[in-house]
N, C-alpha and C positions, 0 to 999 in steps of 0.2 A: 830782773836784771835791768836798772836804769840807766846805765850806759855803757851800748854795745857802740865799739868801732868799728866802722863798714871802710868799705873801699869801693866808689862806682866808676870802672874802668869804662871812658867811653872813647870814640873817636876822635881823632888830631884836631885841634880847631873848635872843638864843640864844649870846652872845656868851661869858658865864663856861663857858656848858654847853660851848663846843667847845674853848674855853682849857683846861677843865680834859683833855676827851678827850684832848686834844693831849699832855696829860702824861702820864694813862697808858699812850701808844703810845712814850713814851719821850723827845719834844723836851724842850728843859732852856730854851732860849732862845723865852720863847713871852711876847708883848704881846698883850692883847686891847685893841680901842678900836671905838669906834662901827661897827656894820657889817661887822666884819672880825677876824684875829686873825694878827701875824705871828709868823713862824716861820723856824728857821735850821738845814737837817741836810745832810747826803750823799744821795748818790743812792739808797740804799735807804728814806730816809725820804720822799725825794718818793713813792718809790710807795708807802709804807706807807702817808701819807695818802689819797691816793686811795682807796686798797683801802679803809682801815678807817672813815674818817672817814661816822658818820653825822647831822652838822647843817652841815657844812660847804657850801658852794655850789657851790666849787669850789678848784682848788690853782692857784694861779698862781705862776710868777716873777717873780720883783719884780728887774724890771733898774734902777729908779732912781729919783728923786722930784727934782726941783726947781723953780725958780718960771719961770714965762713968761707974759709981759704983750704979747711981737711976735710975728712967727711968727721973726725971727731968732732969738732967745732957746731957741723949742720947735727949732726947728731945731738951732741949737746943743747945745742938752739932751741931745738924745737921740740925735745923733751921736758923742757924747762916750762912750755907754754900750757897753759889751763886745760886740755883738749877735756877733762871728764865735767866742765860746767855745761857741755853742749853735747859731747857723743856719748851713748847707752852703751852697756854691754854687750845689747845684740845688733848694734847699730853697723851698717858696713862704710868703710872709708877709703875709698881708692885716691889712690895721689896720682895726679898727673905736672906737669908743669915746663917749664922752658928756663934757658939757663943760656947768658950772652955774656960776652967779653968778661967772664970768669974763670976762675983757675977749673973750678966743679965744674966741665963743661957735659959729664956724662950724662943724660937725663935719666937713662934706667937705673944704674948707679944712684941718684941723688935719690928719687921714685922709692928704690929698695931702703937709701938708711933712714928716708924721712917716715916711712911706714912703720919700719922698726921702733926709731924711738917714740913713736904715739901708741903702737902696740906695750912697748916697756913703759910706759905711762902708767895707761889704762889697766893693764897687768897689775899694776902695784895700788892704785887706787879701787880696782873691784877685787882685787885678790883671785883673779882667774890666772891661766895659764896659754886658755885659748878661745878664740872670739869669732861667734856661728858666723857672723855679718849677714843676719836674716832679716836685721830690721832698717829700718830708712835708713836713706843713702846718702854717707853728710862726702861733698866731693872735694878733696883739700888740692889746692891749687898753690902751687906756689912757684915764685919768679927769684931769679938771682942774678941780678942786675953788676956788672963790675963786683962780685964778691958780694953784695950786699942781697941779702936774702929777704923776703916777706913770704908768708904764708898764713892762708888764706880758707876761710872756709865757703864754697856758693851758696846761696839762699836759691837763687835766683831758677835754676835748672836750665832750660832751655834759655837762649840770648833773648835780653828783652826786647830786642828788634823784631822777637817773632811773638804779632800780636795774636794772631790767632787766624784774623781773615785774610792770611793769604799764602794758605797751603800750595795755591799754582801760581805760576806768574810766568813772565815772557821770556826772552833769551837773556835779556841784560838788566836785570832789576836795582831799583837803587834800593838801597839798605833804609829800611823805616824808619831809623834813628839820625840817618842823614837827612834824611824830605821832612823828617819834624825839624831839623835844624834850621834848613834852608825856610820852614815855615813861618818858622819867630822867626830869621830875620826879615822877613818880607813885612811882617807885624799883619796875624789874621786877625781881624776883627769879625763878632757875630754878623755884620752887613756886608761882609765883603762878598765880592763878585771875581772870582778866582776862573782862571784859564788855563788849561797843560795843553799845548798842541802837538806834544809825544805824551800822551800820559801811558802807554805799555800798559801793564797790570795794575795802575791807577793811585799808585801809591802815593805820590804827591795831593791829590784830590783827597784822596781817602784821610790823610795824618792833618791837610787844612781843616777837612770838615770834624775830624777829633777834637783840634781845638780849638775851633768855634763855638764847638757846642759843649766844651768845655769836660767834654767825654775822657777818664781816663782811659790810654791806651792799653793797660793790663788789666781790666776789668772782667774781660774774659776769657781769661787764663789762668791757669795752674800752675801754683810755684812749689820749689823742691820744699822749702822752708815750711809748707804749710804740711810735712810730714815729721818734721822733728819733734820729737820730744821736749826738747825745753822752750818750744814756742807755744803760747795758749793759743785756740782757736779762735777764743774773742778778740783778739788780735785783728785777724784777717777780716772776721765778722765784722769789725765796726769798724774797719777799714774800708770795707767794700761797701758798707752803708753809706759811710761819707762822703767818698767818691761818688757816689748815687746821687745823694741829694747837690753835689756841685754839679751838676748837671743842667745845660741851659736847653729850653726846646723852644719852638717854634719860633727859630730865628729870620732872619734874612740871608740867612747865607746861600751861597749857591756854587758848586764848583762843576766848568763844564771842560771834560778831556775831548781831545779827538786825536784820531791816531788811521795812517791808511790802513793797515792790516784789523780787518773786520774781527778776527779772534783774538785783540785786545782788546777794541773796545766790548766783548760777551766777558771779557775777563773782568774790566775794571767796574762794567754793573754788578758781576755776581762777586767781586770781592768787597763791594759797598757793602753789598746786602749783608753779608757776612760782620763785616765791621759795625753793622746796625747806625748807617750813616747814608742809606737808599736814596733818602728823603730828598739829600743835600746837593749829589752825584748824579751828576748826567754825563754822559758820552754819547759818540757818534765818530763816523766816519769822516777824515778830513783830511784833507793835505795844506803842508804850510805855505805852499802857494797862492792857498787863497783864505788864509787864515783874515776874520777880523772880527771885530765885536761892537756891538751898537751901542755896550754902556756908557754912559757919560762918565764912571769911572773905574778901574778894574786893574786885577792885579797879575801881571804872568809868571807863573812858576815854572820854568819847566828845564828839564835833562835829554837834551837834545845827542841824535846817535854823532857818535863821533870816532875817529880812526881806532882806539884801541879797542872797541865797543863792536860796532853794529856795520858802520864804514868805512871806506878806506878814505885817509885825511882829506882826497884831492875834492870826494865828494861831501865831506863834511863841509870842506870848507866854505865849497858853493852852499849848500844848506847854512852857513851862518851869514852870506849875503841876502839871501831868501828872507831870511827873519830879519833882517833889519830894514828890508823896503817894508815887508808886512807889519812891525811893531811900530804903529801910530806911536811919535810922541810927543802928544799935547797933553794939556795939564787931566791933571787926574787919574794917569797911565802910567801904570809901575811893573818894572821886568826886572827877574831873579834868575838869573840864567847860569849854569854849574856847565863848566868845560875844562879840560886839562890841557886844553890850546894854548901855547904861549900867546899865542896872536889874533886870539879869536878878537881883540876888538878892530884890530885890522880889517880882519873878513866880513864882519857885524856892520862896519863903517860908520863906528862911534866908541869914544873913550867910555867907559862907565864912569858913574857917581863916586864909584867905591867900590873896593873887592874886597873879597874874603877866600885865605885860604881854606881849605877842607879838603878833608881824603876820603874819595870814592872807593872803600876796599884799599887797597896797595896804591890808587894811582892816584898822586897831587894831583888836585883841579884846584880852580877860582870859581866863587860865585859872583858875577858879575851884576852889579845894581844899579839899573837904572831908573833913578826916581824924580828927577829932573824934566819938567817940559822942554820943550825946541823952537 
């Protein structure tokens, strides 16, 4: 199969950032649009993105899109579409999906006819009547947006924000696919000298030193897709080889968190270790009172607790005056700072370079840059 269409639903704002990823792993045929970005390869480029992609959500197939206003229509629809080039006879396919400012508002209702007509498909195409669903589990998703339907098949399984190292984490964890965000834009370089003075479960430190060292983030993970049948193994195999050898070691890089609560910084060592990025990672105990750094040049990432988070606004806000006596800014000193504060450069007591929106979960924030000496 030479050209399969994907769909990589990722986060608000992240959208150029994984259009362009997408290019450097090699896609040629790549639309970015609200929310999502599509995509057109072979079967070793399904798995490349899986493996490599770090802002994506996930890698879906995109078996089709069209309008439906009845359930004859959806029905219709998506009988119509290829399901037996991809699902087995004993293959299982559960539909889930979501359905906004459409006439089809019911989603059990939608769930019941979209299963049926993949079941009257595949019925007609194997000549069965009824189907074990003992074998992989292909998970059909689909969205109906104002009457406009797509439907979708996951490769991906689990979100690919879940790398793998960080089964625990703290009370308010940012999404792994956001801190790779906020990391290209910061622009890591292999010699950078990286700061979080909240790094919580370490995620910002941990997705910098991924790719410094040029570490795919799904390296060590398992995807649903690598159980399907009409995907070869050598696929994934010389996927995962590739990814291997773009691998950079013994850099200069170095990312150091600190955090007051002692059982983040035992978190954000043992979720290094886990990510196999120890090397890179350091933390300690610190408050941002007395944060500073002796490099001559260095970069701050960091997702500081804020009103709808960790505290309530009045003490945020002192916390964003805090950080901006402590953020030295003479040349060579760059801060990346993610808040949902209208006013955080108020409190900060400096305009940024530049912002960026992005969505933490549900909640609009800016990432605040400043890369400007003083």
């Amino acid at each position: 199969m030479e050209n399969i269409k994907m769909i990589a639903p990722c986060l608000f704002g992240v959208e150029s950032i994984a259009a362009d990823e997408f290019k450097r792993m090699g896609f040629t045929d790549i639309t970015a649009e609200n929310g999502r970005v599509l995509l057109s390869g072979d079967f070793n480029m399904l798995a490349r993105a899986n493996i490599n992609s770090r802002f994506a959500e996930r890698i879906l197939i995109n078996m089709g899109q069209f309008t439906a206003t009845t359930f004859t229509q959806l029905f219709d629809g998506v009988k119509s579409l290829p399901w037996e080039d991809f699902i087995g006879e004993k293959d299982a396919f559960p539909v889930n999906g979501s359905s906004i400012n459409s006439v089809l508002h019911s989603i059990p209702d939608c769930q019941s006819i979209i299963k049926k007509a993949i079941v009257d498909r595949l019925s007609a195409k194997y000549k069965i009547n009824w189907f074990q669903e003992t074998g992989a589990e292909y998970k059909i998703r689909f969205t109906i947006i104002k009457d406009n339907v797509t439907v979708t098949i996951d490769t991906s399984g689990e979100g690919l924000h879940k790398r793998g190292y960080r089964r625990n984490s703290n009370d308010a964890p940012l999404k792994e696919t956001l801190a790779a965000a906020m990391c290209d834009l910061a622009r890591i370089y292999p010699d950078t000298k990286l700061y979080d003075p909240f790094c919580g479960s370490g995620t910002l430190l941990i997705e910098s030193a991924l790719m410094a060292t040029k570490t795919a983030p799904g390296l060590r993970r398992f995807f649903a897709a690598e159980r399907f049948g009409f995907m070869p193994k050598t696929a994934w195999q010389q996927e995962r080889m590739r990814a291997q050898d773009l691998i950079i070691k013994n850099i200069d890089f170095m990312a150091m968190g600190y955090d007051i609560d002692p059982a983040c910084v035992e978190l954000t060592l043992a979720n290094a270790k886990k990510a196999g990025v120890e090397k890179y990672v350091k933390a300690a105990i610190g408050d941002i009172k007395d944060f500073s750094a002796t490099d001559e040049r260095f970069t701050v990432i960091t997702n500081p607790p804020y009103g709808e988070r960790m505290l309530d606004v009045a003490d945020a806000e002192k916390l964003y005056g805090i950080m901006g006596k402590r953020f030295d800014r003479s040349k060579g000193k760059k801060y990346f700072i993610i808040s949902p504060h209208d006013e955080f450069e108020k409190f900060f007591g400096s305009v940024a370079d530049k912002r960026r929106k992005l969505y933490n979960g549900m909640i609009k924030c800016q990432l605040f840059m400043y890369f400007k000496s003083k």
